[in-house]
C-alpha positions as CSV (number, residue, x, y, z in Angstrom):
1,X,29.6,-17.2,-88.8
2,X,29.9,-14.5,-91.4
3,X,27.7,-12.3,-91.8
4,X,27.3,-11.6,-95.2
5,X,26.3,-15.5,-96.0
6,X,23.3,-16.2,-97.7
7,X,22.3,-19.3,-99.9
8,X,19.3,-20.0,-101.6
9,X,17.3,-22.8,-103.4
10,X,14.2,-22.6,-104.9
11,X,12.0,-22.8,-102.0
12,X,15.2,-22.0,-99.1
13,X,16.5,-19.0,-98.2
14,X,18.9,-18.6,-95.5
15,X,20.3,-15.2,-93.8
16,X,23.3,-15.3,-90.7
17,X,24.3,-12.6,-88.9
18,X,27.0,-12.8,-85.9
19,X,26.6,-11.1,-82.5
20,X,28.5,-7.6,-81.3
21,X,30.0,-6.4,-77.9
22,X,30.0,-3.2,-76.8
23,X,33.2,-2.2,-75.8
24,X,32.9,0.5,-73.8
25,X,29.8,3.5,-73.7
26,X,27.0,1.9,-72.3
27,X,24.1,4.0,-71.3
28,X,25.9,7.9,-71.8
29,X,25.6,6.2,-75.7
30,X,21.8,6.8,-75.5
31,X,22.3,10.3,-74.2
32,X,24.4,11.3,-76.8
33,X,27.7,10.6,-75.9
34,X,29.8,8.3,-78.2
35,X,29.8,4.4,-77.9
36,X,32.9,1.8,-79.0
37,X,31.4,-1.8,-80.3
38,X,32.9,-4.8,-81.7
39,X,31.6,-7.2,-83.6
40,X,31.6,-10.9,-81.7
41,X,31.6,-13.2,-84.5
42,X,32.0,-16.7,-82.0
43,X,28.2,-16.1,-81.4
44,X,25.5,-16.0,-84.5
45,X,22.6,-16.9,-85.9
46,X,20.9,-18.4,-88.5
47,X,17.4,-17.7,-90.4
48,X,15.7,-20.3,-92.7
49,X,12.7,-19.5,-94.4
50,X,11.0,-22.3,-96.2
51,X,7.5,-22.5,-98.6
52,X,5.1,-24.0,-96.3
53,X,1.1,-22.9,-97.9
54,X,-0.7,-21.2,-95.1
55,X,0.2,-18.8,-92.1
56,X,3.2,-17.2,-91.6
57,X,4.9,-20.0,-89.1
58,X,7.9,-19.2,-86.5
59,X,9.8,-22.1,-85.4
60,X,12.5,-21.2,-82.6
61,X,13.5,-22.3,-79.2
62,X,11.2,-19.9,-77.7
63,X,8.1,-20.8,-79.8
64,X,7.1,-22.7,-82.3
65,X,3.7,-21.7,-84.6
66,X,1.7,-19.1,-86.2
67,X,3.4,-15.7,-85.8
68,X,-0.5,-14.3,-84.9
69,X,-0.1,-16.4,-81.9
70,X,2.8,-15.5,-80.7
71,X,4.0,-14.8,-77.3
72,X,3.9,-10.4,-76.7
73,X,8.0,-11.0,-76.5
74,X,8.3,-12.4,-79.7
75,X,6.3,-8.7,-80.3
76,X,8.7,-6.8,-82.0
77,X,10.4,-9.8,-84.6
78,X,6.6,-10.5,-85.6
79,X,6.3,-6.6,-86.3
80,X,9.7,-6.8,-87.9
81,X,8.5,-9.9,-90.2
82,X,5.2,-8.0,-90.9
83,X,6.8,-4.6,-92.4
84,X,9.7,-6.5,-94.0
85,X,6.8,-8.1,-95.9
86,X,5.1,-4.8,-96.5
87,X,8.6,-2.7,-97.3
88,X,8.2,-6.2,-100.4
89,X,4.9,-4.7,-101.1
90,X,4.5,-9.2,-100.5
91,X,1.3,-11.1,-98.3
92,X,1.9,-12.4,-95.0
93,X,1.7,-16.2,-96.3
94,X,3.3,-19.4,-97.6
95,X,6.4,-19.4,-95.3
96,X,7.9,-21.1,-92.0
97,X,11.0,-18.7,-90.4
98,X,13.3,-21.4,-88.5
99,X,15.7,-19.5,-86.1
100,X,19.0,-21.6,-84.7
101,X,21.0,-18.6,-82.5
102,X,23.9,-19.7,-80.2
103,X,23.8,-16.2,-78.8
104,X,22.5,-16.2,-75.2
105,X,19.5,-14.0,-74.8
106,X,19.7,-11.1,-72.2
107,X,23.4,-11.3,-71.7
108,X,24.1,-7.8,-74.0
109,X,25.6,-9.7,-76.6
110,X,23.2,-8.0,-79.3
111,X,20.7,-11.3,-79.8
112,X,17.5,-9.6,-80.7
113,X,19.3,-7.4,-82.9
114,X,20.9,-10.4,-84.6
115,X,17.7,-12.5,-84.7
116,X,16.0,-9.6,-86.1
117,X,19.0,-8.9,-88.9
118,X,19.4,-12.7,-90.2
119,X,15.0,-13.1,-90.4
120,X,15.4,-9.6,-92.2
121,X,18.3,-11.1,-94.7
122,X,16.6,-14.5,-95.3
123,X,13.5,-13.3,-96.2
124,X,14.8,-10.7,-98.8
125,X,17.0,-13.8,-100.5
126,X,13.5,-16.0,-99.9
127,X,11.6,-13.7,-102.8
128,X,15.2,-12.9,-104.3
129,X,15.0,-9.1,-103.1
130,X,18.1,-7.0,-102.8
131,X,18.0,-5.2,-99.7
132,X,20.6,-1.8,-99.4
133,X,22.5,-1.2,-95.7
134,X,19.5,1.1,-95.1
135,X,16.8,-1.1,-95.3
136,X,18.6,-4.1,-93.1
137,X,19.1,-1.3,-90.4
138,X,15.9,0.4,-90.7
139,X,13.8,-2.8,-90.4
140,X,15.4,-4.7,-87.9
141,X,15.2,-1.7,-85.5
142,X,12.0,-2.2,-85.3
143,X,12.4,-5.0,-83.3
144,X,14.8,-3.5,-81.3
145,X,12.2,-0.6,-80.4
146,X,10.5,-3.6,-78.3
147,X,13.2,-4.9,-76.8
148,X,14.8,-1.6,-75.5
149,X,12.3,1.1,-75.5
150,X,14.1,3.6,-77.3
151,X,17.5,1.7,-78.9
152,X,21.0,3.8,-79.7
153,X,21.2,1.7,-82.8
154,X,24.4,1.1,-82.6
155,X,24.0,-3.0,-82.0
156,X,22.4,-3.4,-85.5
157,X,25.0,-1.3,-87.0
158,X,27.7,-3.4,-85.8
159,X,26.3,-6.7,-86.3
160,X,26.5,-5.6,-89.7
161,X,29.6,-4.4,-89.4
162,X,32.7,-6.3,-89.9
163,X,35.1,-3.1,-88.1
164,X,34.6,-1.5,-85.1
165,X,32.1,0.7,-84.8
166,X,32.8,4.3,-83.3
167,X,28.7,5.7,-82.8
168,X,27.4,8.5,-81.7
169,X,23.5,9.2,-82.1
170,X,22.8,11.7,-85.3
171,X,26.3,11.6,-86.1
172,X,27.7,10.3,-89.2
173,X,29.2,6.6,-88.3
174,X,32.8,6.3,-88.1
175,X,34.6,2.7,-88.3
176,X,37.7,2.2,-86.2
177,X,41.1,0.9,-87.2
178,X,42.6,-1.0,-84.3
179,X,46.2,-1.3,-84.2
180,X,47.9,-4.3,-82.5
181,X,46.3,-7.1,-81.0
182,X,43.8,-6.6,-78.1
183,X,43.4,-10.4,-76.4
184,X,39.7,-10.3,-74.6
185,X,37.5,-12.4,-72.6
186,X,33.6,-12.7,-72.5
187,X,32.6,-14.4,-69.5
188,X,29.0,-15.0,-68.8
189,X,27.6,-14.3,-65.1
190,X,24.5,-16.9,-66.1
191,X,22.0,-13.8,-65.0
192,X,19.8,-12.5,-67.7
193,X,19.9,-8.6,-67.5
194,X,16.8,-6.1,-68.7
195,X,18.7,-4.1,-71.0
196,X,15.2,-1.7,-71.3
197,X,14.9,-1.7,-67.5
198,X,18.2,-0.6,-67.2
199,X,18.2,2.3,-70.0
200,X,14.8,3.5,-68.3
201,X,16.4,3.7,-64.4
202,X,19.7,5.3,-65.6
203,X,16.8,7.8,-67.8
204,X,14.9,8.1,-64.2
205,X,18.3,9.1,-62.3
206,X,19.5,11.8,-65.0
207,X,15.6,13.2,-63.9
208,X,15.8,13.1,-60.6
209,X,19.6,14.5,-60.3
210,X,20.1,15.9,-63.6
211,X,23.7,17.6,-63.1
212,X,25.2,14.2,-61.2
213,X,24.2,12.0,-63.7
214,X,25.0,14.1,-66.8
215,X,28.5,14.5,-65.4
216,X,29.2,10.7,-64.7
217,X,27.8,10.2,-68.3
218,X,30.2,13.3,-69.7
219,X,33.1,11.5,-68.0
220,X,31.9,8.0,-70.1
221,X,31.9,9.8,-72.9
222,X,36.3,11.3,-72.1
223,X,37.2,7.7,-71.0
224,X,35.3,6.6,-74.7
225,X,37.4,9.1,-76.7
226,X,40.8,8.1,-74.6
227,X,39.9,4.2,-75.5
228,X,39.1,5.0,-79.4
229,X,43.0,6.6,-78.7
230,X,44.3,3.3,-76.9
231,X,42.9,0.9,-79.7
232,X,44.3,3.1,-82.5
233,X,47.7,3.8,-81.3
234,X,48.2,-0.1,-79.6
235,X,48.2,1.2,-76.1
236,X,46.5,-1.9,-74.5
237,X,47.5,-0.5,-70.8
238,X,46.0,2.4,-71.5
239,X,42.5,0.8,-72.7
240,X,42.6,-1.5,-69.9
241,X,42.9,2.0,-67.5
242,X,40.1,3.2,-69.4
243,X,37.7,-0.2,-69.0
244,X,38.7,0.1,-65.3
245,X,37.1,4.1,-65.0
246,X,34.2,2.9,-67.0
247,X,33.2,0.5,-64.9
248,X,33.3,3.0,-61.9
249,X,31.0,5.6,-63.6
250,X,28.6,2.4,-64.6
251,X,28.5,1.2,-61.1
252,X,27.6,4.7,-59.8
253,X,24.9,4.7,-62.1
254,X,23.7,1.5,-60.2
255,X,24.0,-0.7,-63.6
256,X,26.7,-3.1,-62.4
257,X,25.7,-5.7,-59.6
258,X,27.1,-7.5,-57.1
259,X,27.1,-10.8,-59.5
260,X,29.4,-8.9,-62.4
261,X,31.2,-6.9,-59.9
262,X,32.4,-10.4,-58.7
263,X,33.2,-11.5,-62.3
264,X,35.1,-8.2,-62.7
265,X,37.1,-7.8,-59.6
266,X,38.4,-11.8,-60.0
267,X,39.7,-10.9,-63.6
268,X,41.5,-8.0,-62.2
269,X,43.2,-9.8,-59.8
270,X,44.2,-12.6,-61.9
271,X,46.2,-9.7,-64.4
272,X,43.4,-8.1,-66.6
273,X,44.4,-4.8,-67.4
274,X,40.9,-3.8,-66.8
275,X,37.5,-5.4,-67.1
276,X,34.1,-4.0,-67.1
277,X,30.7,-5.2,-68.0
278,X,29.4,-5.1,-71.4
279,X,25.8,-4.5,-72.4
280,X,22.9,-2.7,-70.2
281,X,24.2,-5.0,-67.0
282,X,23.0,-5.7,-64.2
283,X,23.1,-9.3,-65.4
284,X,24.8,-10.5,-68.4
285,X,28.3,-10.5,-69.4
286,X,31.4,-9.0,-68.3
287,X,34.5,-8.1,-70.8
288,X,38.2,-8.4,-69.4
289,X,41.4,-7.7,-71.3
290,X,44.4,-9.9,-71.0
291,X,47.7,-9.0,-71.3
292,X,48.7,-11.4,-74.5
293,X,47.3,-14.3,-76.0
294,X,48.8,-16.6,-73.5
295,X,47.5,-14.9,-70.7
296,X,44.3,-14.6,-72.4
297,X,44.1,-18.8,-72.2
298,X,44.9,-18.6,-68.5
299,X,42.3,-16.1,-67.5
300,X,39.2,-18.0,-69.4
301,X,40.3,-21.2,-67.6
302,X,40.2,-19.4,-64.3
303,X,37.1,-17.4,-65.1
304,X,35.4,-20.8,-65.9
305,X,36.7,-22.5,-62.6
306,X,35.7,-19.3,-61.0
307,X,32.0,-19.7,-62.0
308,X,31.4,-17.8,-65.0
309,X,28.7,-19.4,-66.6
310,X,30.0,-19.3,-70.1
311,X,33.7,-17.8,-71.2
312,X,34.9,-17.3,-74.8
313,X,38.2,-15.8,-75.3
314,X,38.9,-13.8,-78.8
315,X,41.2,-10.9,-80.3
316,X,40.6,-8.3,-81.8
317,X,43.3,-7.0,-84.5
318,X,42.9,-4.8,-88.0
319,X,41.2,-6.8,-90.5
């Protein structure tokens, strides 16, 4: 899906936005530390907003109805749609919001975000409203407030993104230019993780043992700067070394499990140059990268024989 798409009729509007990864960062990102993401464009979803006279109505897999009646974690996209529709100076009336997302919730693969972007997007083009960068990230945040307490932003900037994202918080945003081909695999462990849960006990451990955890999330943020130098120079041994020490600071922080760990190890030992997982783990996804594009076939067969509840390989190159 493309995320700039948008079509309109008289009475349809329709906003997409596609899914992001992050690379490598997790958890030191929201203490400051930088953050590497990738847009995942194989995932997306899609917004339609129709006239239909009366309440607001949300139509989704997750509920179907008036938005006042909505379940507390459809909280944060109801807020979202309510000061959208304020930011219009517009009435909360006279629509139905159909949501169609092949992005699995709760696997760190940026859904809420996305949700919350496309709904954002369709109902600007639904009362033919240009919206600026600003606006898309500063609304849809809002829903991301509920889903992760307090959010790095950095998954609403690269869903809107079409580069990868280099972030780091009150920072101007720098985009990435990778050089060569890096051949990765998703795989999905079929566990939903608590990407708030997780942000909050890595937030309790930097209180109770502040200089232990602020040096395993220093070290994140070197092995962040050496990877930004791997994808820019086309050193893909050099990332995968970096994925691997990542992954050992995040399990010391007690994010990985014993589900993703297994995930992990496997793709190491079936010639990933390193794999770690991606999002607020424990649950969720796991990211490996192969060594070419052929390789890159065999390890997502073998992931998928191995368990992984859902695999989708894809390359990243310069656009």
């Amino acid at each position: 899906m493309s995320a700039e798409k948008a079509t309109t009729s008289e009475q349809t509007a329709i906003g997409i936005a596609h899914s992001k990864l992050i690379l490598i960062g997790e958890h030191a990102v929201v203490h400051g530390q930088p953050a590497i993401a990738i847009p995942f464009p194989l995932v997306g979803v899609e917004s339609i907003v129709d006239y239909v006279p009366g309440s607001v109505q949300l139509n989704s897999s997750f509920y179907t109805g008036p938005i006042e009646s909505a379940p507390e974690m459809l909280e944060g996209l109801v807020t979202c749609i309510k000061e959208t529709l304020k930011h219009l100076h517009l009435p909360c009336q006279d629509f139905m919001i159909r949501i169609k997302s092949s992005i699995p919730p709760g696997k760190g693969l940026g859904s809420s975000a996305s949700v919350a972007i496309a709904v954002v997007k369709s109902l600007f083009h639904f009362f033919g409203e240009r919206y600026s960068e600003e606006d898309l990230l500063n609304l849809s945040n809002i829903s991301e407030t509920y889903a992760h307490g307090v959010p790095s932003g950095i998954d609403t900037l690269t869903i809107t993104s079409g580069s990868p994202v280099w972030y780091e918080k009150d920072e101007p945003i720098n985009f990435i230019d990778p050089k060569g081909d890096f051949h990765f695999i998703v795989a999905d462990s079929g566990r939903v993780g608590d990407t708030r849960s997780a942000v909050e006990s890595v937030a309790s451990l930097l209180r109770s043992a502040p200089k232990r955890i602020q040096n395993k999330l220093d070290r994140i943020g070197e092995i962040t700067h050496r990877a930004r130098n791997a994808l820019e120079t086309a050193s893909k041994h050099l990332l995968g070394q970096m994925l691997n020490e990542a992954q050992r600071e995040l399990e010391a922080l007690g994010v990985s499990d014993a589900g993703l760990n297994r995930l992990i190890y496997f793709a190491r030992q079936e010639g990933a140059l390193g794999a770690k997982l991606t999002g607020g783990g424990n649950g969720g996804c796991i990211i490996a990268l192969a060594r070419n594009e052929v390789h890159s076939r065999q390890l997502a067969e073998k992931l998928k024989k191995f368990g992984a509840h859902a695999v989708w390989p894809f390359v990243l190159r310069n656009n």
